[in-house]
VMD Tcl script that draws the C-alpha trace (Angstrom):
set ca {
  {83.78 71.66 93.12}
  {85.63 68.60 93.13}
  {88.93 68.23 94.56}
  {91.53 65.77 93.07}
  {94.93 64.65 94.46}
  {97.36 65.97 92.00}
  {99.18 63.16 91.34}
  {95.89 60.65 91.01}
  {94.33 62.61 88.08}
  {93.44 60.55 84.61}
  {92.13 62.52 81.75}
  {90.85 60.70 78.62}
  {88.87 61.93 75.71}
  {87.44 60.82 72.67}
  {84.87 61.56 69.57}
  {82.13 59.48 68.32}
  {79.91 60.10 65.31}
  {76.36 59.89 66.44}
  {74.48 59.18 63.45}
  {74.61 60.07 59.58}
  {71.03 59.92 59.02}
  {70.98 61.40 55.62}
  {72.53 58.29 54.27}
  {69.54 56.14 55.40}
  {67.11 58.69 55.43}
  {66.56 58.50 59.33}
  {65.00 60.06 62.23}
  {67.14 63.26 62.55}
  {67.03 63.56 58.48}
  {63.32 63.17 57.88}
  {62.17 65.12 61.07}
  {59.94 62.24 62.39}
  {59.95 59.82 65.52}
  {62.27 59.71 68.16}
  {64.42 62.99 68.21}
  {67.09 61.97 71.02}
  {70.12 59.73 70.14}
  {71.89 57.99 73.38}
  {75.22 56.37 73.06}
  {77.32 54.85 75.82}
  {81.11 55.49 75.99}
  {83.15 52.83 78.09}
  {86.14 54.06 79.25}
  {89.56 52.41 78.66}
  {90.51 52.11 82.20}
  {87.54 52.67 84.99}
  {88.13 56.02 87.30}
  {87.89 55.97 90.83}
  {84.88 58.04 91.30}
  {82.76 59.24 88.53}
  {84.72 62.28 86.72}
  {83.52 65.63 85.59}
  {82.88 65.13 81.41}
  {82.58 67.49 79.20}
  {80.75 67.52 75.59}
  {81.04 69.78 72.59}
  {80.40 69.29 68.88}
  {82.98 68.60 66.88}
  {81.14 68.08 63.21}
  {77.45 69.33 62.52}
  {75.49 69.12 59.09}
  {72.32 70.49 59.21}
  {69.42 71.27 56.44}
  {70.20 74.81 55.52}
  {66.25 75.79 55.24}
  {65.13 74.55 58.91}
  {66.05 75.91 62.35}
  {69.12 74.34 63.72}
  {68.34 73.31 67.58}
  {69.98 70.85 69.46}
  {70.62 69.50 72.95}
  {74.12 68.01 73.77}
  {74.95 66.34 77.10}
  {76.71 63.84 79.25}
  {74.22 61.61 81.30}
  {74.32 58.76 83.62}
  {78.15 59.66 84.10}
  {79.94 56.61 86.01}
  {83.45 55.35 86.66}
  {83.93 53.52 84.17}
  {81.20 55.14 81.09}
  {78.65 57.84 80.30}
  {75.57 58.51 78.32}
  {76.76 60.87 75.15}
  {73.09 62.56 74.20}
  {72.05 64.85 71.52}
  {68.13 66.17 71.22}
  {66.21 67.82 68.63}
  {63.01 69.30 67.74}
  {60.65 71.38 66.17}
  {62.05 70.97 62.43}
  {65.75 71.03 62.74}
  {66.83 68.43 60.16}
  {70.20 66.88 61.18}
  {71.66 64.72 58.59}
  {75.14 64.12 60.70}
  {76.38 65.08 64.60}
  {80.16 64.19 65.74}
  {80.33 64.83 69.79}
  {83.94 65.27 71.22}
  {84.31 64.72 75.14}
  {86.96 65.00 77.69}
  {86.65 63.42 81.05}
  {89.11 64.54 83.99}
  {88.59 62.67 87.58}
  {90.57 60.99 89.95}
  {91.98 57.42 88.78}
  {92.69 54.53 91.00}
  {95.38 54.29 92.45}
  {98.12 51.02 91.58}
  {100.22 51.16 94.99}
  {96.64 51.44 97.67}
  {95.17 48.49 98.09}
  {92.24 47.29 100.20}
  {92.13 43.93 102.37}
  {88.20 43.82 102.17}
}
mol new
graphics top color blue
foreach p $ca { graphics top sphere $p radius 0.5 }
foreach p [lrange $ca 0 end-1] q [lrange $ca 1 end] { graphics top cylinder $p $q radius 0.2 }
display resetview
């Protein structure tokens, strides 16, 4: 468990749309080569540790006739960005993925200061 000084918690959040491979007829459409997409998500302002993040799906469209599996995580998590990841295989066909996240951690505080 993490503990966080109440009054030194941030909380941001955000969605990004992964791909829309349908539209180019890529990876996730056609069901060949790499399955994994990997974005990084900068923060607006930096934490003061690395937060806890959390990832859901917010928009999914999927080919009706093949298995829908997928992966979602947060990787690499730092203070100031993670890795947003979604997986696939077998023959899922994804033709579009939106991930929502929320990260909650302790922010830096503007009255400490360090000499060194």
């Amino acid at each position: 468990m993490k503990r966080i000084r109440q009054h030194l918690v941030g909380i941001t959040q955000g969605q990004v749309v992964l791909f829309s491979d349908y539209l180019d007829g890529g990876e996730m459409w056609t069901g060949e080569g790499q399955r994994v997409v990997r974005r990084r998500v900068i923060f607006d302002e930096a934490f003061a540790k690395p937060p806890s993040v959390t990832v859901s799906m917010t928009m999914w469209d999927a080919d009706k006739d093949t298995n829908m599996r997928g992966d979602i995580a947060a990787q690499d998590v730092q203070a100031d960005g993670f890795d947003l990841v979604f997986e696939t295989w077998g023959d899922s066909r994804w033709a579009r993925v939106r991930l929502g996240w929320m990260a909650i951690g302790e922010v830096i505080d503007d009255e400490g200061w360090q000499l060194y």
